[in-house]
PDBQT receptor file of N, H, CA, C and O in Angstrom, charges set to zero:
ATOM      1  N   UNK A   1       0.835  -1.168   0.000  1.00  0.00    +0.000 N 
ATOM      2  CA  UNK A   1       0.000   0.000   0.000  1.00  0.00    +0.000 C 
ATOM      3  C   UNK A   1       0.893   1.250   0.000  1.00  0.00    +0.000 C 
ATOM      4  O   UNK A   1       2.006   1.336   0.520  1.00  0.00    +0.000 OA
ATOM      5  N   UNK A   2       0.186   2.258  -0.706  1.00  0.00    +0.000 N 
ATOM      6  H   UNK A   2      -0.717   2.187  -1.128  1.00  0.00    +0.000 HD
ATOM      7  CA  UNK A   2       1.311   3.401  -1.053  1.00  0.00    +0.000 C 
ATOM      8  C   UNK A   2       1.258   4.171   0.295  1.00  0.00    +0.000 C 
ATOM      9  O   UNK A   2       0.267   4.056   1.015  1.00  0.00    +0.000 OA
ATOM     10  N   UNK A   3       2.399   5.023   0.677  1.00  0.00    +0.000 N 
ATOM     11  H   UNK A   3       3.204   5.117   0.092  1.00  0.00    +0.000 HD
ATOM     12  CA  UNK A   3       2.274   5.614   1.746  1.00  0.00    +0.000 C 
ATOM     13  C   UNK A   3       1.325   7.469   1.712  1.00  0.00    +0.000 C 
ATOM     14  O   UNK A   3       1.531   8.324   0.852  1.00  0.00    +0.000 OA
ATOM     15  N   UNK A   4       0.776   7.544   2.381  1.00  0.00    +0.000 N 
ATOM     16  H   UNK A   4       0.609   6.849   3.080  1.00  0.00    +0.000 HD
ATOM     17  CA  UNK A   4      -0.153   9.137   2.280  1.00  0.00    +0.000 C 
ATOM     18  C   UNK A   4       0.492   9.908   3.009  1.00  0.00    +0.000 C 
ATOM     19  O   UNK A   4       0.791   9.805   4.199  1.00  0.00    +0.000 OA
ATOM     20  N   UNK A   5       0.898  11.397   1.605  1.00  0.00    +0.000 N 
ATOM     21  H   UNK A   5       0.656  11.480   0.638  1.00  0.00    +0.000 HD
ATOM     22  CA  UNK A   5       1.546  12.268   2.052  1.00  0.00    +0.000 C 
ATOM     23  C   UNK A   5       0.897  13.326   2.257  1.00  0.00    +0.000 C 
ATOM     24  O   UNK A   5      -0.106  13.432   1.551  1.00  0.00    +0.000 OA
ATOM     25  N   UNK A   6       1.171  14.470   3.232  1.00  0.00    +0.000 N 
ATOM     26  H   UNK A   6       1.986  14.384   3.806  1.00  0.00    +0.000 HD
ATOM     27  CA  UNK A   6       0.752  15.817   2.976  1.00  0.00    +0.000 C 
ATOM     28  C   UNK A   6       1.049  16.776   1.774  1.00  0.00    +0.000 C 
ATOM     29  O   UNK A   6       1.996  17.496   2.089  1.00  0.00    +0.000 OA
ATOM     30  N   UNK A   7       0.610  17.044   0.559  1.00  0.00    +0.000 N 
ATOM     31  H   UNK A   7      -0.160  16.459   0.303  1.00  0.00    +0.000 HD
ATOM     32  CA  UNK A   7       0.976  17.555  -0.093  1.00  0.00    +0.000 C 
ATOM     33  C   UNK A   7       1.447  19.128   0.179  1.00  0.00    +0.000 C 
ATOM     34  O   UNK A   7       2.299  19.817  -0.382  1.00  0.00    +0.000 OA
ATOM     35  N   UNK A   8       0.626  19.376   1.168  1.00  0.00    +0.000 N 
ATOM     36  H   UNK A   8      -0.066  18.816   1.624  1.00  0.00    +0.000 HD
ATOM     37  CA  UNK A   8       1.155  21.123   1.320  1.00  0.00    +0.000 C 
ATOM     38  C   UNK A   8       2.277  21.196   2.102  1.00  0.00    +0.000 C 
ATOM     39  O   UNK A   8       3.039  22.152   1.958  1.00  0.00    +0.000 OA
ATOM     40  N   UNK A   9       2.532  20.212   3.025  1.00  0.00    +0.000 N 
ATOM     41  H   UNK A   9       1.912  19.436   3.142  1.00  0.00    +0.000 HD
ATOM     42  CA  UNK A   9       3.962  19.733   3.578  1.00  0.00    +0.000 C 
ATOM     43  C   UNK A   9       5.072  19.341   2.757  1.00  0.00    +0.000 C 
ATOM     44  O   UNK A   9       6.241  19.602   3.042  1.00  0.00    +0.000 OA
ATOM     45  N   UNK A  10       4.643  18.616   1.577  1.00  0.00    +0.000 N 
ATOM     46  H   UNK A  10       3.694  18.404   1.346  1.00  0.00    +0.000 HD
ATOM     47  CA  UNK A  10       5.788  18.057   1.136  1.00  0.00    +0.000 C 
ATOM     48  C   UNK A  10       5.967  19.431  -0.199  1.00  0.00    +0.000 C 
ATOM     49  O   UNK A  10       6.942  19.548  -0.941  1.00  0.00    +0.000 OA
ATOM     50  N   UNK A  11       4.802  20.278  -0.189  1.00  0.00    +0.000 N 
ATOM     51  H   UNK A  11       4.009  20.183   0.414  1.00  0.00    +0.000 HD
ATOM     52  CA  UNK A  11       5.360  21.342  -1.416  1.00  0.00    +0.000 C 
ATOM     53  C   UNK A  11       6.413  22.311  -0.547  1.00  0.00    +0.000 C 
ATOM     54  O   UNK A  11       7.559  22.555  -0.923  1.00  0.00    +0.000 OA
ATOM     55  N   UNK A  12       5.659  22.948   1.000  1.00  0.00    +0.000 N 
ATOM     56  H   UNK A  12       4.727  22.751   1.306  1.00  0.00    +0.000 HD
ATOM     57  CA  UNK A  12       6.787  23.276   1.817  1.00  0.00    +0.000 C 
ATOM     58  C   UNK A  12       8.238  22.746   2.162  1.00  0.00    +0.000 C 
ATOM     59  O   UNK A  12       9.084  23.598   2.437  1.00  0.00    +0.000 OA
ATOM     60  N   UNK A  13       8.381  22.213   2.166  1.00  0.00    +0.000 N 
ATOM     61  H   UNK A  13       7.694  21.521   1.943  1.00  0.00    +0.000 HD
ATOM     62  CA  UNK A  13       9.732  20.866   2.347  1.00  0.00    +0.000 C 
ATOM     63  C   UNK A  13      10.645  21.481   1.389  1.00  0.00    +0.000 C 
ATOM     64  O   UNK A  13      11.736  22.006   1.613  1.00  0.00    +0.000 OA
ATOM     65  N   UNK A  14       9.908  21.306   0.081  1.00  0.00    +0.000 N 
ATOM     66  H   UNK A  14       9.021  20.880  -0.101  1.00  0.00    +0.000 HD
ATOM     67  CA  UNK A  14      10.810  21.497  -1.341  1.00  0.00    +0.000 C 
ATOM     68  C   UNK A  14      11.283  22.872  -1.910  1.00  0.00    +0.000 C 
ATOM     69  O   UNK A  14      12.272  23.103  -2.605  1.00  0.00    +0.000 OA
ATOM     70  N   UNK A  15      10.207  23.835  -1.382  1.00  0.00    +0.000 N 
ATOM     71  H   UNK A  15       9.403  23.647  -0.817  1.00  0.00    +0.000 HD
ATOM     72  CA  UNK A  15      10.606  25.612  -1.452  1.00  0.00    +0.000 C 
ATOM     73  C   UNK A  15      11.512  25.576  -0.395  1.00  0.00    +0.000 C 
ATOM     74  O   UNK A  15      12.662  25.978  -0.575  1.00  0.00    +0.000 OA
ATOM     75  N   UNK A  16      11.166  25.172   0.626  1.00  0.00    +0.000 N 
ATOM     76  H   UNK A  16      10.232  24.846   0.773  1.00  0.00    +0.000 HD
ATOM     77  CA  UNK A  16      12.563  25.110   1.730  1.00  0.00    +0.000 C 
ATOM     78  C   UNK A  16      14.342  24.845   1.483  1.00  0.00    +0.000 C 
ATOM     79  O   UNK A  16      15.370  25.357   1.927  1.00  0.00    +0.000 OA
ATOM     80  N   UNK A  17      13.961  23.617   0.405  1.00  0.00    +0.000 N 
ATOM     81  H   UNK A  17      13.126  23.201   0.044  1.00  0.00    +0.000 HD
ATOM     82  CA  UNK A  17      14.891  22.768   0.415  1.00  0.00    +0.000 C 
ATOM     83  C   UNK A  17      15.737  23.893  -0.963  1.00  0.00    +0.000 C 
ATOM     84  O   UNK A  17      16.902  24.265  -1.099  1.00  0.00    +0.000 OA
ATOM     85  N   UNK A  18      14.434  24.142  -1.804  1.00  0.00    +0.000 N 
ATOM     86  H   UNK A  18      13.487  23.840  -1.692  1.00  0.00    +0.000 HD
ATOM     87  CA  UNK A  18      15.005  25.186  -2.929  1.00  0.00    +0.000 C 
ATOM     88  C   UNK A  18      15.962  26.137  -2.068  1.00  0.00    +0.000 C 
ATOM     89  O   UNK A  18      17.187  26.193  -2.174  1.00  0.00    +0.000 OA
ATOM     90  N   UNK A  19      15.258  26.779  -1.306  1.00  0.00    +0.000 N 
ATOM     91  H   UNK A  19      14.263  26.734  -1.220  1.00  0.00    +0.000 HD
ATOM     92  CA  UNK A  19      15.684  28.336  -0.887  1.00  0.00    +0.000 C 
ATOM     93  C   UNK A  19      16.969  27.801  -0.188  1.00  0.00    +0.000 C 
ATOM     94  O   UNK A  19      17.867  28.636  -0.298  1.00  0.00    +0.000 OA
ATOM     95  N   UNK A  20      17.251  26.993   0.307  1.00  0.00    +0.000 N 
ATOM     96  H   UNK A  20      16.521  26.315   0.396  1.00  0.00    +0.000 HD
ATOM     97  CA  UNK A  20      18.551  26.788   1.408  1.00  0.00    +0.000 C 
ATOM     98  C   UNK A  20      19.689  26.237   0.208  1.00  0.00    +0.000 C 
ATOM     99  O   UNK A  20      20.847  25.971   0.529  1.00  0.00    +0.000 OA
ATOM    100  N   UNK A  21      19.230  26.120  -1.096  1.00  0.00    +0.000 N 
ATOM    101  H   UNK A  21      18.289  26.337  -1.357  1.00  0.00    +0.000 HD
ATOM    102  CA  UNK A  21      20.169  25.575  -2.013  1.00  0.00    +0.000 C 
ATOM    103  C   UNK A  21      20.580  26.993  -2.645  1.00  0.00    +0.000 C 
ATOM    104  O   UNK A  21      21.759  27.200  -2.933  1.00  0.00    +0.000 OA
ATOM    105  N   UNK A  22      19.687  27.870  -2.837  1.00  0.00    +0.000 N 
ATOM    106  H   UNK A  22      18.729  27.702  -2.603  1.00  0.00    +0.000 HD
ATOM    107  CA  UNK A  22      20.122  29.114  -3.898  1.00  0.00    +0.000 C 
ATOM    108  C   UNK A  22      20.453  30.219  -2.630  1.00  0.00    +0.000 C 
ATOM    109  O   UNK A  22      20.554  31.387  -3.006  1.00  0.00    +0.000 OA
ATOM    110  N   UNK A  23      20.653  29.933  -0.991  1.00  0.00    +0.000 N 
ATOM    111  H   UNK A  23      20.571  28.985  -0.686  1.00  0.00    +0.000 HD
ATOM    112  CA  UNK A  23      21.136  30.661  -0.177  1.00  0.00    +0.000 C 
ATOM    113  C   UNK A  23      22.477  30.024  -0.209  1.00  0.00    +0.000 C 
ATOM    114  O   UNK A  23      23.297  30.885  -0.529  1.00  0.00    +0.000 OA
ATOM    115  N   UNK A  24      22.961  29.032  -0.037  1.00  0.00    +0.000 N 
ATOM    116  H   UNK A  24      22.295  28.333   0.223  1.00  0.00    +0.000 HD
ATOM    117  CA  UNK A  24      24.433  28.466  -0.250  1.00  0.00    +0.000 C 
ATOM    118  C   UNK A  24      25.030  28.987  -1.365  1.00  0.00    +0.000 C 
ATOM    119  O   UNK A  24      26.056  29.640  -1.177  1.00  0.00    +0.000 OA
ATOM    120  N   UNK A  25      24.606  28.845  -2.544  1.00  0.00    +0.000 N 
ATOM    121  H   UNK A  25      23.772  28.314  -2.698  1.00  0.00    +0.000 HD
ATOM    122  CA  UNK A  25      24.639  29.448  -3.604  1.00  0.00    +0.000 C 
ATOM    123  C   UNK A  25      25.658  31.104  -3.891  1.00  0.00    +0.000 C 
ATOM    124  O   UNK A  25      26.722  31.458  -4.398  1.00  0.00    +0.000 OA
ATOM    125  N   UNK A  26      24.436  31.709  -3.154  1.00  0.00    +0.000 N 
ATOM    126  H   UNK A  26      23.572  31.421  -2.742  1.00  0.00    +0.000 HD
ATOM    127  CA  UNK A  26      24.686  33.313  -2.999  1.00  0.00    +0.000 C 
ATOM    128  C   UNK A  26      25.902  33.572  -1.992  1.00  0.00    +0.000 C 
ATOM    129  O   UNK A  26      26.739  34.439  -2.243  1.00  0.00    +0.000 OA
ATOM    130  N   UNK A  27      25.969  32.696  -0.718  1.00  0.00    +0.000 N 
ATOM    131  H   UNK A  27      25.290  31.991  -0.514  1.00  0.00    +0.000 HD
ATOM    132  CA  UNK A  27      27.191  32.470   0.211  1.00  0.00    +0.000 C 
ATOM    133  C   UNK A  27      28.265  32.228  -0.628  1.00  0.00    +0.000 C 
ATOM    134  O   UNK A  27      29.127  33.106  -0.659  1.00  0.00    +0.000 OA
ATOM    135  N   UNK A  28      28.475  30.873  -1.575  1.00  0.00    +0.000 N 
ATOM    136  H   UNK A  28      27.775  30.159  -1.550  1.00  0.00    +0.000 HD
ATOM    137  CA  UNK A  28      29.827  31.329  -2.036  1.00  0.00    +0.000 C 
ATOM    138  C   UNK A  28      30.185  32.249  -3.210  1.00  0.00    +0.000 C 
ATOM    139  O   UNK A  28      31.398  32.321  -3.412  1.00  0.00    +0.000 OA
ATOM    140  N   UNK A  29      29.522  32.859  -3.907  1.00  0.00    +0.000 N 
ATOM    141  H   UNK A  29      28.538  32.801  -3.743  1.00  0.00    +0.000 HD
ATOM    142  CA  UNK A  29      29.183  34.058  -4.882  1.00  0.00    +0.000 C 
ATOM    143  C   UNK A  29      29.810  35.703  -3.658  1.00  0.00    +0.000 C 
ATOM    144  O   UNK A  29      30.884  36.296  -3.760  1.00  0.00    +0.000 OA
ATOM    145  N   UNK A  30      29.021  35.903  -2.957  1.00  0.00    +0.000 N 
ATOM    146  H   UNK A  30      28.149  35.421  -2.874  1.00  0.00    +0.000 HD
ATOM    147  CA  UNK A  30      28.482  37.122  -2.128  1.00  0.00    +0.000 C 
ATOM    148  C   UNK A  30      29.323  37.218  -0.654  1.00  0.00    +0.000 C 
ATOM    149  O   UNK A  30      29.471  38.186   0.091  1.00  0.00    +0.000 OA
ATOM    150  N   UNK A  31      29.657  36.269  -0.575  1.00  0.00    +0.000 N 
ATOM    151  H   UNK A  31      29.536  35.483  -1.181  1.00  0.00    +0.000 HD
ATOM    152  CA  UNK A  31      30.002  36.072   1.004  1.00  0.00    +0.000 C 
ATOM    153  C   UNK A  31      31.840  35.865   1.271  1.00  0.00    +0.000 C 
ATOM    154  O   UNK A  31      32.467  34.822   1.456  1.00  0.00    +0.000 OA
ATOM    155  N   UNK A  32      32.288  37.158   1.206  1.00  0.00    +0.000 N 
ATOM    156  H   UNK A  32      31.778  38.005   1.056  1.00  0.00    +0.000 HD
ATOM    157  CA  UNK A  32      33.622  37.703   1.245  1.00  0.00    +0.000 C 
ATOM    158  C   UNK A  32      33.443  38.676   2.728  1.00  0.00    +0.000 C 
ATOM    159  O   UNK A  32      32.471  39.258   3.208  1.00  0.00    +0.000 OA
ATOM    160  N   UNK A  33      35.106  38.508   3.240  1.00  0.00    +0.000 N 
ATOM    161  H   UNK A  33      35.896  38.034   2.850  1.00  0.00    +0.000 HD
ATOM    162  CA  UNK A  33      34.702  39.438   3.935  1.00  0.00    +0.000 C 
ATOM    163  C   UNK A  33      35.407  40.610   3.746  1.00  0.00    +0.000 C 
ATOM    164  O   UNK A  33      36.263  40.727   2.870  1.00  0.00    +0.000 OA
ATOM    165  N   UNK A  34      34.974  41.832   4.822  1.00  0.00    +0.000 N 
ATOM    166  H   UNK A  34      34.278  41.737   5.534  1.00  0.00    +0.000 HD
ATOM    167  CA  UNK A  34      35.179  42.733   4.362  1.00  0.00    +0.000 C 
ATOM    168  C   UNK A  34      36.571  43.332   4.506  1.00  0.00    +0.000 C 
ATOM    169  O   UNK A  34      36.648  44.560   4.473  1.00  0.00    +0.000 OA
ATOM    170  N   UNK A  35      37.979  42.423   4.704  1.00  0.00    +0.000 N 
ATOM    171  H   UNK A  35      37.917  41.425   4.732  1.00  0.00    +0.000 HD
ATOM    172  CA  UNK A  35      39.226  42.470   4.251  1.00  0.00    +0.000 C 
ATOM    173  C   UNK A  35      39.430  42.049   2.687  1.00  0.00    +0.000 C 
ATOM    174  O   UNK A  35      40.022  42.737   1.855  1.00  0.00    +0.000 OA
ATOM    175  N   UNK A  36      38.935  41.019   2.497  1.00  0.00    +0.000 N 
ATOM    176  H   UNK A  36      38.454  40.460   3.172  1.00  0.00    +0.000 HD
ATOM    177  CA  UNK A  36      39.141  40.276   0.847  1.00  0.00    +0.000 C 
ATOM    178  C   UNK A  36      38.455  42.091   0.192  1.00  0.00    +0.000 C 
ATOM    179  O   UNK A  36      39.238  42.839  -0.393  1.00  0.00    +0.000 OA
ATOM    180  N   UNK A  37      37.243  42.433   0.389  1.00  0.00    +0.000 N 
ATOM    181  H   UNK A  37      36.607  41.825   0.864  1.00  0.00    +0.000 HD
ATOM    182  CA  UNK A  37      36.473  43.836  -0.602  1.00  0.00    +0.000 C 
ATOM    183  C   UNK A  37      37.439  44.313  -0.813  1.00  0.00    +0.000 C 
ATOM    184  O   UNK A  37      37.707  44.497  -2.001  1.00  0.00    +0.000 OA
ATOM    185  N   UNK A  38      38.532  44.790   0.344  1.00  0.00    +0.000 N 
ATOM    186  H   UNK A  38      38.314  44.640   1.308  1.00  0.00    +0.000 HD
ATOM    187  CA  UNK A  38      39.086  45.749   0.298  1.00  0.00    +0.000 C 
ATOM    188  C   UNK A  38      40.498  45.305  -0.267  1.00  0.00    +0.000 C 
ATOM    189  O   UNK A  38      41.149  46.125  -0.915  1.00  0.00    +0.000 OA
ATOM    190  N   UNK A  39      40.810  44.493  -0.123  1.00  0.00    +0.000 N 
ATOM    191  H   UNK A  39      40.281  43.827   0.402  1.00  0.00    +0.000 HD
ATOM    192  CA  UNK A  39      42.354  44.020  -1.086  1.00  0.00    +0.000 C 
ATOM    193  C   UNK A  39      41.901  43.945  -2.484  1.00  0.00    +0.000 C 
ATOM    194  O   UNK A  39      42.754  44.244  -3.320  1.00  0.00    +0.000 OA
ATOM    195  N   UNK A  40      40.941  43.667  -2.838  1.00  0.00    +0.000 N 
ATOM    196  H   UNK A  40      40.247  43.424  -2.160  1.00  0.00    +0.000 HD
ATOM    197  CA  UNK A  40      40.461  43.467  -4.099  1.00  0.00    +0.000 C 
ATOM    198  C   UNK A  40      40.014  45.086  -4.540  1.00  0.00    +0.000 C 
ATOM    199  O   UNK A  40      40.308  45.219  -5.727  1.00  0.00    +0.000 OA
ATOM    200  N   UNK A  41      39.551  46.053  -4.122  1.00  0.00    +0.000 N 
ATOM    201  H   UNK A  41      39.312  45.945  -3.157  1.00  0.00    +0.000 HD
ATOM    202  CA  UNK A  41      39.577  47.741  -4.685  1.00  0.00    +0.000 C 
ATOM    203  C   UNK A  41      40.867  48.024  -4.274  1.00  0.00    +0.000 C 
ATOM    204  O   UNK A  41      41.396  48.941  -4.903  1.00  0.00    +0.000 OA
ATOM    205  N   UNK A  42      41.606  47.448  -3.304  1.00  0.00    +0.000 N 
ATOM    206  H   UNK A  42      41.177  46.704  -2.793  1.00  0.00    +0.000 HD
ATOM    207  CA  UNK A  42      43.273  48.185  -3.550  1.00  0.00    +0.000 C 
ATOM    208  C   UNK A  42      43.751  47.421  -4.912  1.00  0.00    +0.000 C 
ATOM    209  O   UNK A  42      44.244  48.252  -5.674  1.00  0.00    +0.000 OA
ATOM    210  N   UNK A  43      43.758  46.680  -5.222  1.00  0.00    +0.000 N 
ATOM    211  H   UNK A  43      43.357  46.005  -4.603  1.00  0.00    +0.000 HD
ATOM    212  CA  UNK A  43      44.511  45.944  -6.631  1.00  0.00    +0.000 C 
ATOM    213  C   UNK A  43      43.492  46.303  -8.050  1.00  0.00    +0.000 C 
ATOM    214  O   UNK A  43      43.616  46.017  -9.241  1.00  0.00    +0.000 OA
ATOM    215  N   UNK A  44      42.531  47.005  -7.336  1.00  0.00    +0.000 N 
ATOM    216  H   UNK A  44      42.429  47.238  -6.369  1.00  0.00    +0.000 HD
ATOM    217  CA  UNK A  44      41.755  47.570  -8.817  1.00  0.00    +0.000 C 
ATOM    218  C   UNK A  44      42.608  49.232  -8.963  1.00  0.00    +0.000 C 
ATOM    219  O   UNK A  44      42.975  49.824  -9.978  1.00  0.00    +0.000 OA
ATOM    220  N   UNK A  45      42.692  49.555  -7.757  1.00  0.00    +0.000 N 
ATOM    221  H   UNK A  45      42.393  49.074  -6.933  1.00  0.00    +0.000 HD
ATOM    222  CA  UNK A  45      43.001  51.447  -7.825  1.00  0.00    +0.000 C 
ATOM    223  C   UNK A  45      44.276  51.013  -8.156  1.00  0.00    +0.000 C 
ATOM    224  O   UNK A  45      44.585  51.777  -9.070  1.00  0.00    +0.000 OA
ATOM    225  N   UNK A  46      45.281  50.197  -7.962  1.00  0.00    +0.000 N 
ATOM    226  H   UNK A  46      45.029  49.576  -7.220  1.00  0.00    +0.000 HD
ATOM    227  CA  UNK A  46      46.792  49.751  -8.109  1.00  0.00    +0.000 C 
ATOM    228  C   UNK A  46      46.729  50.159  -9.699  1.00  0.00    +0.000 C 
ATOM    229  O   UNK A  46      47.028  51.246 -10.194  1.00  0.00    +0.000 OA
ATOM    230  N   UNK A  47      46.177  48.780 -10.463  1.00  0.00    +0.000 N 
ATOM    231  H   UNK A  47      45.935  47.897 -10.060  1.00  0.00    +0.000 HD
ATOM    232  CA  UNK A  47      46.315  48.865 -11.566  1.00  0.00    +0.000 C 
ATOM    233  C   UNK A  47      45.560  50.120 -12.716  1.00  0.00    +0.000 C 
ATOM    234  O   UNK A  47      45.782  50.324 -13.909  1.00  0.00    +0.000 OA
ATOM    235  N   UNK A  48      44.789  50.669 -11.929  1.00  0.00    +0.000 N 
ATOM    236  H   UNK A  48      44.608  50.503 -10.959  1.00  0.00    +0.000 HD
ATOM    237  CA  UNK A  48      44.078  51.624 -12.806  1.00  0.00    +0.000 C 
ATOM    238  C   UNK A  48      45.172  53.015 -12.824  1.00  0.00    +0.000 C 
ATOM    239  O   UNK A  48      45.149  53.827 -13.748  1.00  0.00    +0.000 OA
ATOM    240  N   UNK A  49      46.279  53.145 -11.439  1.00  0.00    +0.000 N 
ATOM    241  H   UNK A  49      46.298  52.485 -10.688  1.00  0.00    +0.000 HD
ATOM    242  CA  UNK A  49      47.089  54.093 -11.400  1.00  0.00    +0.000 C 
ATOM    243  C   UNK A  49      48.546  53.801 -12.553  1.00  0.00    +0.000 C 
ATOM    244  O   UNK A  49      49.283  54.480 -13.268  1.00  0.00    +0.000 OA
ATOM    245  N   UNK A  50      48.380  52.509 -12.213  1.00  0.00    +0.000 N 
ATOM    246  H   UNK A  50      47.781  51.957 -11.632  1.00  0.00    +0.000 HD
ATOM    247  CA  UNK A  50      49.772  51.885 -13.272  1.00  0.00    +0.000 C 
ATOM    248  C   UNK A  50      49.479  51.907 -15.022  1.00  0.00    +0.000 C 
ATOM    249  O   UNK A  50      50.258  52.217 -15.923  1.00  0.00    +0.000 OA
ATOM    250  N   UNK A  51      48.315  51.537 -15.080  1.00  0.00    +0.000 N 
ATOM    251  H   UNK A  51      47.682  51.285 -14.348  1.00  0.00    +0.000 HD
ATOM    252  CA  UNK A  51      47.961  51.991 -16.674  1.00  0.00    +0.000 C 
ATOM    253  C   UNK A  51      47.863  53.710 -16.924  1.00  0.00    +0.000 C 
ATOM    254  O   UNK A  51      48.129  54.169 -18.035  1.00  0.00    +0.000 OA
ATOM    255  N   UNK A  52      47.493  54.519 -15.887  1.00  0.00    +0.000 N 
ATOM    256  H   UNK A  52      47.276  54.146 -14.984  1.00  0.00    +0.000 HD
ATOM    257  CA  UNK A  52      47.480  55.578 -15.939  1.00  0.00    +0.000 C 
ATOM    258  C   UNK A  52      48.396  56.574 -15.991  1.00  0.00    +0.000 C 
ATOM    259  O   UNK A  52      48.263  57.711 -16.445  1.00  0.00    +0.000 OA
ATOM    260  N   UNK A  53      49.769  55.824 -15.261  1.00  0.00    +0.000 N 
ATOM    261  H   UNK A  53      49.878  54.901 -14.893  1.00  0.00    +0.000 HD
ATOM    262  CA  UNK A  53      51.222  56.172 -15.564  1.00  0.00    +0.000 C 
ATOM    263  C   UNK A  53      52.016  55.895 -16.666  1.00  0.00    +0.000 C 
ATOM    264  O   UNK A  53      53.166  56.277 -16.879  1.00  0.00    +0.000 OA
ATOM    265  N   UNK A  54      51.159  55.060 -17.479  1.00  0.00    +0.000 N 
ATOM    266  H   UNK A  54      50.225  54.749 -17.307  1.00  0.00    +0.000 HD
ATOM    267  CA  UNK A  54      51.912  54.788 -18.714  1.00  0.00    +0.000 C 
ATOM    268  C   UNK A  54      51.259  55.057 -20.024  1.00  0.00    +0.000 C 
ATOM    269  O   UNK A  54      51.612  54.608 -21.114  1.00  0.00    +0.000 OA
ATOM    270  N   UNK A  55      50.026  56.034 -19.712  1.00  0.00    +0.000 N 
ATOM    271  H   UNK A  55      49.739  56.399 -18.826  1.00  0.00    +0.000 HD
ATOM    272  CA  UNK A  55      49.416  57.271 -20.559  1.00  0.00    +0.000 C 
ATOM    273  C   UNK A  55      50.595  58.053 -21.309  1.00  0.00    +0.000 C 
ATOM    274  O   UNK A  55      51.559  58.576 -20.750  1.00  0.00    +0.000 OA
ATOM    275  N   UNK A  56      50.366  58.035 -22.502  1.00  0.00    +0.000 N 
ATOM    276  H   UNK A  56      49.582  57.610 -22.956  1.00  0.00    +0.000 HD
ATOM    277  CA  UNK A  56      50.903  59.389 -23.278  1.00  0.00    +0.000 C 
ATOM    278  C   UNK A  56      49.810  60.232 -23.186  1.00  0.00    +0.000 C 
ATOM    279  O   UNK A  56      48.616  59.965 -23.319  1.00  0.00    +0.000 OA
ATOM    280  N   UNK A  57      50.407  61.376 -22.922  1.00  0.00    +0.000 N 
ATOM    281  H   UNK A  57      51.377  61.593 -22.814  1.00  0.00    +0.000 HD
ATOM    282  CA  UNK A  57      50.386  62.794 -23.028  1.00  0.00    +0.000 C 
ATOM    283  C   UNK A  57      49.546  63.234 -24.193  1.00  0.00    +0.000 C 
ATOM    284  O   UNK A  57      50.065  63.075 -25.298  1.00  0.00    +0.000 OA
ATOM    285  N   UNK A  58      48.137  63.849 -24.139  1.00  0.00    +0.000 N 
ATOM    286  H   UNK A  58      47.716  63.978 -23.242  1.00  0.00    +0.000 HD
ATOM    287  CA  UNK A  58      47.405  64.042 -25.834  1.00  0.00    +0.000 C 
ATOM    288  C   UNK A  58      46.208  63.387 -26.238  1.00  0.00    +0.000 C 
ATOM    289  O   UNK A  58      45.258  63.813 -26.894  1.00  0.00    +0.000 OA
ATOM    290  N   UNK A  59      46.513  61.820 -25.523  1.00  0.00    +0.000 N 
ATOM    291  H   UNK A  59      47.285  61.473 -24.990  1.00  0.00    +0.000 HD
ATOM    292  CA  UNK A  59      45.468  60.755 -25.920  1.00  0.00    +0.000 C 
ATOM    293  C   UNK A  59      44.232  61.070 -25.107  1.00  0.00    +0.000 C 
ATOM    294  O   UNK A  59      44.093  61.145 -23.886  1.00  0.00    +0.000 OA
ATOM    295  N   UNK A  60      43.467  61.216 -25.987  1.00  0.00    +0.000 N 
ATOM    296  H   UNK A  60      43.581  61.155 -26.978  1.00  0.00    +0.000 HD
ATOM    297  CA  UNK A  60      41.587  61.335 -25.144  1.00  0.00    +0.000 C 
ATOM    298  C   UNK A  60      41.161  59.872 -25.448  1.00  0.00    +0.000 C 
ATOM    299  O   UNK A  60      39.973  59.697 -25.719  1.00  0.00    +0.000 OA
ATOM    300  N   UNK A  61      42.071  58.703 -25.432  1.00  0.00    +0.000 N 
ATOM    301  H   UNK A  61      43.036  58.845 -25.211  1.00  0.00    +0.000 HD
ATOM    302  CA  UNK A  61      40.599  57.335 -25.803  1.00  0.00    +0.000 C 
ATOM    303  C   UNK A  61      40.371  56.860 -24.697  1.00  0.00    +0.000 C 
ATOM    304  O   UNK A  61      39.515  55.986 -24.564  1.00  0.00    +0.000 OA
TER     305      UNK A  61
């Protein structure tokens, strides 16, 4: 005999189970802390000053 489920339980279960999969998700995407932000905009301003030092003089591109 088949076993009887709650369907509004077992649809809850599965949005649950969704949401805790696309929250892990976003954790390793999103979830830096806020030393890594900041080494990562120092090595953006680094290199944006080093291409900027090796501008000729004249060029508008």
């Amino acid at each position: 005999m088949a076993q009887v489920i709650n369907l509004r339980q077992a649809r809850k279960a599965r949005a649950r189970q969704a949401a805790e999969a696309q929250a892990a998700t976003n954790r390793a995407r999103f979830g830096r802390t806020k030393a890594e932000k900041a080494a990562d905009q120092m090595r953006e301003e680094q290199a944006k000053r080093h291409l900027d030092g090796h501008r000729r003089d004249g060029d508008e591109a």
